[in-house]
N, C-alpha and C positions, 0 to 999 in steps of 0.2 A: 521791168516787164518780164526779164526771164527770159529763157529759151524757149521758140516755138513749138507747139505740140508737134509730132511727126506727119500730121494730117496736112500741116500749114506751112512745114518745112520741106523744100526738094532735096533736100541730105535724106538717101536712103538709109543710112547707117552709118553711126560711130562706129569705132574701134578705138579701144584705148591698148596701146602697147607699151610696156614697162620695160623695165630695164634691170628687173631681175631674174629675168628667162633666157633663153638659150639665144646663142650667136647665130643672123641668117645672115646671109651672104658673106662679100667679101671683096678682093681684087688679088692682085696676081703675087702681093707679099703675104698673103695672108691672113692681112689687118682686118679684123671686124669690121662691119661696115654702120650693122643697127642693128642693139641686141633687141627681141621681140618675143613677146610672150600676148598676142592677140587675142583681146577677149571683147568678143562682140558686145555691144551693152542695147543691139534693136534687134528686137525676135526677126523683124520684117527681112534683115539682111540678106546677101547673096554673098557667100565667101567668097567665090571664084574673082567677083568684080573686087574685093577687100585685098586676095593673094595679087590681086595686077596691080595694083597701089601700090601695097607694099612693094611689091616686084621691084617698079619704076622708083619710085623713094630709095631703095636699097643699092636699082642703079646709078641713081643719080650719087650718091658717094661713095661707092666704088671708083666714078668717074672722077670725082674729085680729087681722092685718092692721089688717081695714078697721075691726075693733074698738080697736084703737090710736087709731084716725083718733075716734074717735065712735063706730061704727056699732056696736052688740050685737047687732043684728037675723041677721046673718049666720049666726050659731053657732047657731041655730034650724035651720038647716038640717041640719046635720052633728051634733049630739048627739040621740040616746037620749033620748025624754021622760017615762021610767020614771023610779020613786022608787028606784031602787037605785045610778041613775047619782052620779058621784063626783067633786070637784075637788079636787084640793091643788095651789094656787098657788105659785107665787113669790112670791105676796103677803104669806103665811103662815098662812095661813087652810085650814081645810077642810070644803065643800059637801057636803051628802048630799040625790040628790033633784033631780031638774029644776026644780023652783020658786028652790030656791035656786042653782042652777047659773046660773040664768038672770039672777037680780037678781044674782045677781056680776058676771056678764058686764056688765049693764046699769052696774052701782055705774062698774066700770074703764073703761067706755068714756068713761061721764060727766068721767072723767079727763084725757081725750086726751091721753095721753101722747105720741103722735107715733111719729117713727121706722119699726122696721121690724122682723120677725122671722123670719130663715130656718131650716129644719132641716136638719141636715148630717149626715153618717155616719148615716144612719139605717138601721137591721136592721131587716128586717119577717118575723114568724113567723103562723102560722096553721091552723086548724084548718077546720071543718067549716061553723061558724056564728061562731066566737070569732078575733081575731085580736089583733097588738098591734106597735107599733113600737117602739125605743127611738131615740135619739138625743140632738141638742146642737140649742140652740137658741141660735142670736148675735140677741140683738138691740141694733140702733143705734140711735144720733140720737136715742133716746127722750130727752124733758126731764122734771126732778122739781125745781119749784120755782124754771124757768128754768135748770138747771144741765142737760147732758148728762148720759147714763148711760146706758152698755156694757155689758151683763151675758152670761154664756155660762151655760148652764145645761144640765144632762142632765136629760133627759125620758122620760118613759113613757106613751105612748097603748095605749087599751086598746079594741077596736072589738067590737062584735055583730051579726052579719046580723041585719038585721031587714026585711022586705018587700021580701028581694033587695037590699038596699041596707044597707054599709058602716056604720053608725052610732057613734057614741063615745059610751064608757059609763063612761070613765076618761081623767082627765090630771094626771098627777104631774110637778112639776118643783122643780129644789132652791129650795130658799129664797134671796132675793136680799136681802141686806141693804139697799140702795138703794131696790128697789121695797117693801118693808114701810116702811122710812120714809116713802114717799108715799104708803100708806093710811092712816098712823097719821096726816098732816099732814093730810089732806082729810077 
């Protein structure tokens, strides 16, 4: 069947972002966060609502980030504190409900896995109140057990306006054999 004409879809606008354009954002070492080079592909667009996606996406791993590093605290900021919000890790696990989003968060940081996580080719679509990204997330240098570990993973963020503000209400990403082994070890 194909994708809906724009008439018949409530996605105001793609965005497709590449990952051979300039570095936005970041976190407090300086790690890339999502390289982005945004080219609108629906005349109909509003960039402003496409920069708050973005925005919120670039928060959301920064947060991750510094959640590598220790810190959980971050991801308080950028997720939804509704009970319908959603995680399915890499870890292989799956979260329903901000309480347990939250002590996930908490569990992995307590990990420190280290390293770094950027997002690349990322699409970003969006509606009125609803929006969502996909992409690949490369994360380095992480350790599990002393040993390094490399992982690429395709992802899925899932965002909600909520008080004007971008929030995450969803984060799917494939299952990483390596990092399941370092929840099942700790």
């Amino acid at each position: 069947m194909g994708l809906p004409s724009p008439s018949m879809n409530p996605v105001a606008v793609l965005v497709v972002v590449t990952s051979a354009s300039i570095v936005f954002g970041g976190c407090a070492n300086r790690t890339p966060v999502a390289r982005v080079g945004a080219k609108v592909v629906n005349a109909a667009s509003d960039a402003r609502a496409a920069d708050g996606v973005l925005g919120a996406h670039n928060a959301f791993y920064a947060a991750s980030n510094l959640m590598l590093a220790g810190d959980a605290e971050p991801m308080s900021a950028v997720w939804s504190h509704d009970d319908d919000v959603t995680d399915l890790s890499p870890f292989g696990d799956r979260r329903l409900g901000w309480k347990e989003v939250r002590a996930e968060f908490k569990r992995e940081a307590a990990m420190k896995l280290g390293g770094s996580v950027v997002s690349v080719d990322v699409v970003v679509g969006f509606s009125d109140d609803m929006a969502y990204t996909v992409g690949v997330e490369h994360a380095k240098r992480m350790t599990v057990d002393g040993k390094p570990v490399e992982v690429q993973l395709r992802a899925t963020n899932i965002f909600r306006l909520q008080g004007g503000k971008w929030k995450l209400v969803h984060h799917h990403a494939d299952l990483s054999a390596p990092l399941e082994a370092a929840v099942s070890s700790k």
